[in-house]
N, CA, C and O atoms as a GROMACS GRO file, in nm:
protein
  304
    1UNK      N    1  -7.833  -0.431  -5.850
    1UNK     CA    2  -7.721  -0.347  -5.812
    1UNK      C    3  -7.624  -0.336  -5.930
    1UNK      O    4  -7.610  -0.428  -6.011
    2UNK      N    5  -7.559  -0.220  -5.936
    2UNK     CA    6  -7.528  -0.195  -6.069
    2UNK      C    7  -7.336  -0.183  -6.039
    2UNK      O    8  -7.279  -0.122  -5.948
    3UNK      N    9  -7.288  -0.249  -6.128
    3UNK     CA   10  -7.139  -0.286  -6.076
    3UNK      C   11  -7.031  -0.110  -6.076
    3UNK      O   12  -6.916  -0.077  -6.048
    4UNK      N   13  -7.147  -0.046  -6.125
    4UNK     CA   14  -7.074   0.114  -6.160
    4UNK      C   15  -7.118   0.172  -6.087
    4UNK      O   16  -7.074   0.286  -6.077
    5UNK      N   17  -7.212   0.138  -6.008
    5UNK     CA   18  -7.261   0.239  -5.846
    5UNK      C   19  -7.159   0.298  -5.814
    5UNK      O   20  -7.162   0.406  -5.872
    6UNK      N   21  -7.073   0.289  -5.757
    6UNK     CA   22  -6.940   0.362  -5.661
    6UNK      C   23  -6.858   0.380  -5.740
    6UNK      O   24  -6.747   0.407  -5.697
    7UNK      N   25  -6.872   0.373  -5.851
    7UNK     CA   26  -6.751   0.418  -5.969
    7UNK      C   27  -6.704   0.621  -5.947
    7UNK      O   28  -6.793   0.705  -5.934
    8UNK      N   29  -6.623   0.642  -5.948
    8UNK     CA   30  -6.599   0.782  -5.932
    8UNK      C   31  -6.588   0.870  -6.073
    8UNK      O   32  -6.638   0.982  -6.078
    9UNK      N   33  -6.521   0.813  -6.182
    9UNK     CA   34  -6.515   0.841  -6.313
    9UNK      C   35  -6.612   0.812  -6.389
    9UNK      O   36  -6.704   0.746  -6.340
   10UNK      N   37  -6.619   0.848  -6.515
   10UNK     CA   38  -6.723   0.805  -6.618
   10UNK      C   39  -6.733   0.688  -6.652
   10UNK      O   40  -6.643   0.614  -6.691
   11UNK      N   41  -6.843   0.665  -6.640
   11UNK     CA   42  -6.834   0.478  -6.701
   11UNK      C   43  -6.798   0.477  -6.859
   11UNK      O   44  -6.736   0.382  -6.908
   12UNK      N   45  -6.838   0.580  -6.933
   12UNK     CA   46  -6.768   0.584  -7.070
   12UNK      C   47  -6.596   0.532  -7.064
   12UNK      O   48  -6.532   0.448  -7.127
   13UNK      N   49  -6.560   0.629  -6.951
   13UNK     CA   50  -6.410   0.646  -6.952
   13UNK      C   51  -6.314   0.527  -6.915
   13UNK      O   52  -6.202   0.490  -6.951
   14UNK      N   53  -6.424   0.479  -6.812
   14UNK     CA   54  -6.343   0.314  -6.793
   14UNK      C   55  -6.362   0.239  -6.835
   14UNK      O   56  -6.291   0.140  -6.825
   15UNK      N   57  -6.490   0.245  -6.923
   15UNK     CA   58  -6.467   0.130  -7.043
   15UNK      C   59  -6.355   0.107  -7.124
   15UNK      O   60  -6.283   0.008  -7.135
   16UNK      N   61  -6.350   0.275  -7.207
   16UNK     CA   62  -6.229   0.288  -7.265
   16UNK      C   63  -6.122   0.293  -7.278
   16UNK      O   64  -6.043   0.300  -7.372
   17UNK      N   65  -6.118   0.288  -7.095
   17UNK     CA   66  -5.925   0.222  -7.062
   17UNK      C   67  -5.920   0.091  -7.071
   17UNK      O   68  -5.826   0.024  -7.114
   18UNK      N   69  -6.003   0.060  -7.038
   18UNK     CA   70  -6.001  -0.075  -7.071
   18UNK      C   71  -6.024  -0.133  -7.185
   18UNK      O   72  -5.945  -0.226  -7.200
   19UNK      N   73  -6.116  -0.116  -7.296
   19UNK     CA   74  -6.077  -0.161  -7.424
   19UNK      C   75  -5.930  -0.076  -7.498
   19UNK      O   76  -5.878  -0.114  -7.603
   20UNK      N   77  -5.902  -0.002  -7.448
   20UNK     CA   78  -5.774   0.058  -7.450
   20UNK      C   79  -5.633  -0.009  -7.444
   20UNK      O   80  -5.530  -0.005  -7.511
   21UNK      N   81  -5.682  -0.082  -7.322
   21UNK     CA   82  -5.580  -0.154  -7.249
   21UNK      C   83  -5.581  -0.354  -7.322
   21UNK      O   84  -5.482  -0.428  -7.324
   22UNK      N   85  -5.704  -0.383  -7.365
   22UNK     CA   86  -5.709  -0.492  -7.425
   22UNK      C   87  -5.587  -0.504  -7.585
   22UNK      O   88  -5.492  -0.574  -7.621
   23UNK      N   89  -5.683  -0.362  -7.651
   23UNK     CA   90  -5.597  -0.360  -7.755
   23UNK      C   91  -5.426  -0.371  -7.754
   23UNK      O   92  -5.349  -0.462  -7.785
   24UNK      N   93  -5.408  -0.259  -7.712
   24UNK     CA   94  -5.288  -0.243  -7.682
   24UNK      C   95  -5.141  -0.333  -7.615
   24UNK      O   96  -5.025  -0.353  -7.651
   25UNK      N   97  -5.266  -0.386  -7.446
   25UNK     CA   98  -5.160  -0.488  -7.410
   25UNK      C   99  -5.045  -0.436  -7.285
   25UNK      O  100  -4.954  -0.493  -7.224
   26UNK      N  101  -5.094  -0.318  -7.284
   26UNK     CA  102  -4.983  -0.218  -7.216
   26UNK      C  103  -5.083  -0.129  -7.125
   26UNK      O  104  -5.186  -0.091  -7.182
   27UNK      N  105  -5.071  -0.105  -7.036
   27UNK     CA  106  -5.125  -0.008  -6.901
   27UNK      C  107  -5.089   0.138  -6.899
   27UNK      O  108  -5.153   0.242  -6.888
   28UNK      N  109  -4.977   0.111  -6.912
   28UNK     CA  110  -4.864   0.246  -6.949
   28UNK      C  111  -4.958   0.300  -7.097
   28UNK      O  112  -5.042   0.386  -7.074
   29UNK      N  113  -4.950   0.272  -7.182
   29UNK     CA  114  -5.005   0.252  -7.312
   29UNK      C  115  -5.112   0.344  -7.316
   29UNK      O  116  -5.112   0.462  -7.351
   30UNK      N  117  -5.214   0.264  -7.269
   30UNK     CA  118  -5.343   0.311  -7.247
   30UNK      C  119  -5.369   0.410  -7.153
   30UNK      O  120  -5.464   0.479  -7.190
   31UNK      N  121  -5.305   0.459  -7.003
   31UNK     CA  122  -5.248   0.579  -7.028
   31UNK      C  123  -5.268   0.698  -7.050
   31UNK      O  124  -5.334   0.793  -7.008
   32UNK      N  125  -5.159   0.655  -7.163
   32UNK     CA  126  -5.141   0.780  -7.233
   32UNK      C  127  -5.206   0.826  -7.328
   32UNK      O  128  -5.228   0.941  -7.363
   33UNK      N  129  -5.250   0.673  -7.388
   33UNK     CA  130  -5.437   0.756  -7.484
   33UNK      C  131  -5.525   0.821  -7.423
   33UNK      O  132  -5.581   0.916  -7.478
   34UNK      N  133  -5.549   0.788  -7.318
   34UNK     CA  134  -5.647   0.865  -7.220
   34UNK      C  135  -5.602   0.952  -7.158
   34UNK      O  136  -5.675   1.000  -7.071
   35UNK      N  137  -5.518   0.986  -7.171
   35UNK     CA  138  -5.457   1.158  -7.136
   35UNK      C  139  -5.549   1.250  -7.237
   35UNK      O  140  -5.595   1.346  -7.176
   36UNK      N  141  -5.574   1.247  -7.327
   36UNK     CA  142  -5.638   1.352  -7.377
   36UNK      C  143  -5.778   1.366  -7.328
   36UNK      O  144  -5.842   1.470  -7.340
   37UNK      N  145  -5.819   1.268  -7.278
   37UNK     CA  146  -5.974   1.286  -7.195
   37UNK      C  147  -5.994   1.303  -7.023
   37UNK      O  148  -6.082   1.364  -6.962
   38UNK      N  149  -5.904   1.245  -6.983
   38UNK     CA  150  -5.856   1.284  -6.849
   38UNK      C  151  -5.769   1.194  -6.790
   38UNK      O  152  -5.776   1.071  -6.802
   39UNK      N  153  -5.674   1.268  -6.714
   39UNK     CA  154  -5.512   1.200  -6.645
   39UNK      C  155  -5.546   1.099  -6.545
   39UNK      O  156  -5.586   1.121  -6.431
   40UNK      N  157  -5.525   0.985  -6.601
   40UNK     CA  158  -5.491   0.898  -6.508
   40UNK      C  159  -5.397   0.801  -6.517
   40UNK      O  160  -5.364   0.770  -6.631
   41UNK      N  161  -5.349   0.751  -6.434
   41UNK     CA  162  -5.221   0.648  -6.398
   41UNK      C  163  -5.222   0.525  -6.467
   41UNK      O  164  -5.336   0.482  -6.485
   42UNK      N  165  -5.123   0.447  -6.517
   42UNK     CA  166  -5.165   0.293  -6.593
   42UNK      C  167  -5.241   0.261  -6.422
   42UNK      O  168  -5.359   0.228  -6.424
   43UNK      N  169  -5.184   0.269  -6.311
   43UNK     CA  170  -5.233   0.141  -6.189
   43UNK      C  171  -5.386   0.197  -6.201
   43UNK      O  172  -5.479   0.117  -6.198
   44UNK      N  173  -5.405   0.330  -6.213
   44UNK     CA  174  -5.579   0.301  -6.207
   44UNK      C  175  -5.644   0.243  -6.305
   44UNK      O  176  -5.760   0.203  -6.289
   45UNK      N  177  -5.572   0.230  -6.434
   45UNK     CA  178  -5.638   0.168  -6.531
   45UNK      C  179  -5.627  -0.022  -6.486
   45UNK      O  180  -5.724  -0.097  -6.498
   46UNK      N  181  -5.536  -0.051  -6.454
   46UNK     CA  182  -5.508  -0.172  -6.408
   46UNK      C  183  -5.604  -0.214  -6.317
   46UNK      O  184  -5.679  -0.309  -6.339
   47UNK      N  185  -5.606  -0.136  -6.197
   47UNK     CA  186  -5.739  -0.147  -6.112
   47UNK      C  187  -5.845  -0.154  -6.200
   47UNK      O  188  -5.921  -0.245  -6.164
   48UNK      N  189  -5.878  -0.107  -6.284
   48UNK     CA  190  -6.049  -0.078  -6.359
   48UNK      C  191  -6.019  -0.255  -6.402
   48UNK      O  192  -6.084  -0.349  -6.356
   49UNK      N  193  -5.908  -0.266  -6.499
   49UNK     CA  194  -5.919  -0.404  -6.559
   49UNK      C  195  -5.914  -0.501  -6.443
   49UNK      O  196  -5.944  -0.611  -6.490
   50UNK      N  197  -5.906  -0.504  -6.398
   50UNK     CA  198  -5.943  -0.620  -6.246
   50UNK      C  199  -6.055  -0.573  -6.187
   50UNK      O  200  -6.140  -0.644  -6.241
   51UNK      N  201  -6.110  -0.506  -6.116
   51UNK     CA  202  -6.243  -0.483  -6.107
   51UNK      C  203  -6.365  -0.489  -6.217
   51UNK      O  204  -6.482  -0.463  -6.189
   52UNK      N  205  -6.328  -0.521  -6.319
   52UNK     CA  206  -6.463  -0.534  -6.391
   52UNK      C  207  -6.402  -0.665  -6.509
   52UNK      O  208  -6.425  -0.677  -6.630
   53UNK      N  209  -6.350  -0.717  -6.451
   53UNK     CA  210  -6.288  -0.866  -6.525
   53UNK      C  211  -6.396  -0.943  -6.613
   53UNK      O  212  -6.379  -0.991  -6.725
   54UNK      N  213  -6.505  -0.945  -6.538
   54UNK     CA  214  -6.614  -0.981  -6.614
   54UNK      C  215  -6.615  -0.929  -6.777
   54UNK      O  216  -6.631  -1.004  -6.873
   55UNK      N  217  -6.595  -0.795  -6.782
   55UNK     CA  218  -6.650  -0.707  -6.878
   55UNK      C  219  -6.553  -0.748  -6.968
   55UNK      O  220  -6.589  -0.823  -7.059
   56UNK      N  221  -6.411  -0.707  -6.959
   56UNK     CA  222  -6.282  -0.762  -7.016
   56UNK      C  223  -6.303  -0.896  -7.061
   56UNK      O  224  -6.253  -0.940  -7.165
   57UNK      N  225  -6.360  -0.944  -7.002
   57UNK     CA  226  -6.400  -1.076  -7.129
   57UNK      C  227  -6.462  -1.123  -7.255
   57UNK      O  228  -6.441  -1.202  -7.346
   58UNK      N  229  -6.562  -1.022  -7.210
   58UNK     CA  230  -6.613  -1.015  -7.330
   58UNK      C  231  -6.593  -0.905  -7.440
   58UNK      O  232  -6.666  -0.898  -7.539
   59UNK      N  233  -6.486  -0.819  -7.414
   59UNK     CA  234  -6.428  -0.733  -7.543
   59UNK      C  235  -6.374  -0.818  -7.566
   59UNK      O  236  -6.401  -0.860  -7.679
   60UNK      N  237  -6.253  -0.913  -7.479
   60UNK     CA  238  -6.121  -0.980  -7.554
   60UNK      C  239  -6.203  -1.107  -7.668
   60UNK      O  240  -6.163  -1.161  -7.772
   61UNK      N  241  -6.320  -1.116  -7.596
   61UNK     CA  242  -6.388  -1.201  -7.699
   61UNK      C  243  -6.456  -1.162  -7.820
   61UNK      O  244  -6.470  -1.245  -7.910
   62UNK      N  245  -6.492  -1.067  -7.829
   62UNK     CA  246  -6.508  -0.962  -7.947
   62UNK      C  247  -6.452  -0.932  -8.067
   62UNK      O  248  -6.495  -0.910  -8.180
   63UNK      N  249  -6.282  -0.937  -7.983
   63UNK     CA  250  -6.222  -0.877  -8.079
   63UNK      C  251  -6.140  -0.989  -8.172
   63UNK      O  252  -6.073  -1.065  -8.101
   64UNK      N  253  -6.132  -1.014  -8.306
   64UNK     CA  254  -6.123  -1.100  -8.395
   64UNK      C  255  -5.985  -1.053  -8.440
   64UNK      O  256  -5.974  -0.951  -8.508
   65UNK      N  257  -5.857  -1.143  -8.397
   65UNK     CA  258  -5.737  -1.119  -8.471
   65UNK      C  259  -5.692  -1.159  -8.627
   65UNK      O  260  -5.704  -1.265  -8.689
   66UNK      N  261  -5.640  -1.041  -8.662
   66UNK     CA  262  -5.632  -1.028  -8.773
   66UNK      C  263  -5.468  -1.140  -8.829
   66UNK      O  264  -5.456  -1.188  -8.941
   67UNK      N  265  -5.373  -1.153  -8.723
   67UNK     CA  266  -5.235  -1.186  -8.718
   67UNK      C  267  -5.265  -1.364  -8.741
   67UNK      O  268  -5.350  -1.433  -8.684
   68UNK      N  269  -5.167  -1.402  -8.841
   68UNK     CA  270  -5.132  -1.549  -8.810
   68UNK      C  271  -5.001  -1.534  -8.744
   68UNK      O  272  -4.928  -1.437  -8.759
   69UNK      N  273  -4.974  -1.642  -8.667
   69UNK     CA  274  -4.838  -1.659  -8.605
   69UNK      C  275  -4.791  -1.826  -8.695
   69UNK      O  276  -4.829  -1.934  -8.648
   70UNK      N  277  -4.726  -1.820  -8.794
   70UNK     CA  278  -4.678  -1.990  -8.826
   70UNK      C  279  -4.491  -1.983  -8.856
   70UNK      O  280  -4.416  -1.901  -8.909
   71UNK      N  281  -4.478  -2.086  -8.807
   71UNK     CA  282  -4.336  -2.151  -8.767
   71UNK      C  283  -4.310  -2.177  -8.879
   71UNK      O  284  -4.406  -2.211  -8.946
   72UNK      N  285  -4.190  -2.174  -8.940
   72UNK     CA  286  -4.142  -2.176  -9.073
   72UNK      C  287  -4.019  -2.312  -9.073
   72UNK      O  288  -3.945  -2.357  -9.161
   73UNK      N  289  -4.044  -2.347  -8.928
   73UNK     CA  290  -3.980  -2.505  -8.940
   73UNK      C  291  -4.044  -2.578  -8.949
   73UNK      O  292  -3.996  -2.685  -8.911
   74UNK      N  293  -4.214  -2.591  -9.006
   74UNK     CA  294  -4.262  -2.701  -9.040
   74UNK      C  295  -4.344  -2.722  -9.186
   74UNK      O  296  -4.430  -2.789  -9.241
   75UNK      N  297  -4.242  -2.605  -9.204
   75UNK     CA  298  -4.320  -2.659  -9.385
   75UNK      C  299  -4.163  -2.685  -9.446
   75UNK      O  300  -4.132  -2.704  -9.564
   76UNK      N  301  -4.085  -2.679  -9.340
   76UNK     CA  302  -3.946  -2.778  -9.445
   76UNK      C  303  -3.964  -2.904  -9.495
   76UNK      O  304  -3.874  -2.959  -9.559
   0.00000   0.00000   0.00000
């Protein structure tokens, strides 16, 4: 059984709110990138990222940050 059976949109498309939504960090965000492919709401994108939580794991694991975060009170 295939977790996109009853999906109503493109499975392209909810992937891409959702790696959309990984990057970004924002619902609202992602959005509005996907306004140019078709209108939908951050809550449906929110819904997609909770319904396929599984999947969302393994982009966020994918994706390799580029950012250090270091505290500059411990190299005093």
């Amino acid at each position: 059984m295939s977790i996109f059976k009853r999906e109503r949109n493109p499975i392209e498309i909810v992937l891409y709110g959702i790696y959309t939504y990984s990057r970004s960090n924002s619902f609202r965000l992602a959005s509005e990138i996907l306004k140019t492919l078709i209108n939908r709401s951050h809550e449906s994108i929110r819904l997609w990222w909770h319904r396929f939580n599984n999947i969302s794991k393994i982009i966020n694991q994918n994706i390799k940050s580029k950012i250090a975060l270091i505290d500059e009170t411990f190299f005093k």
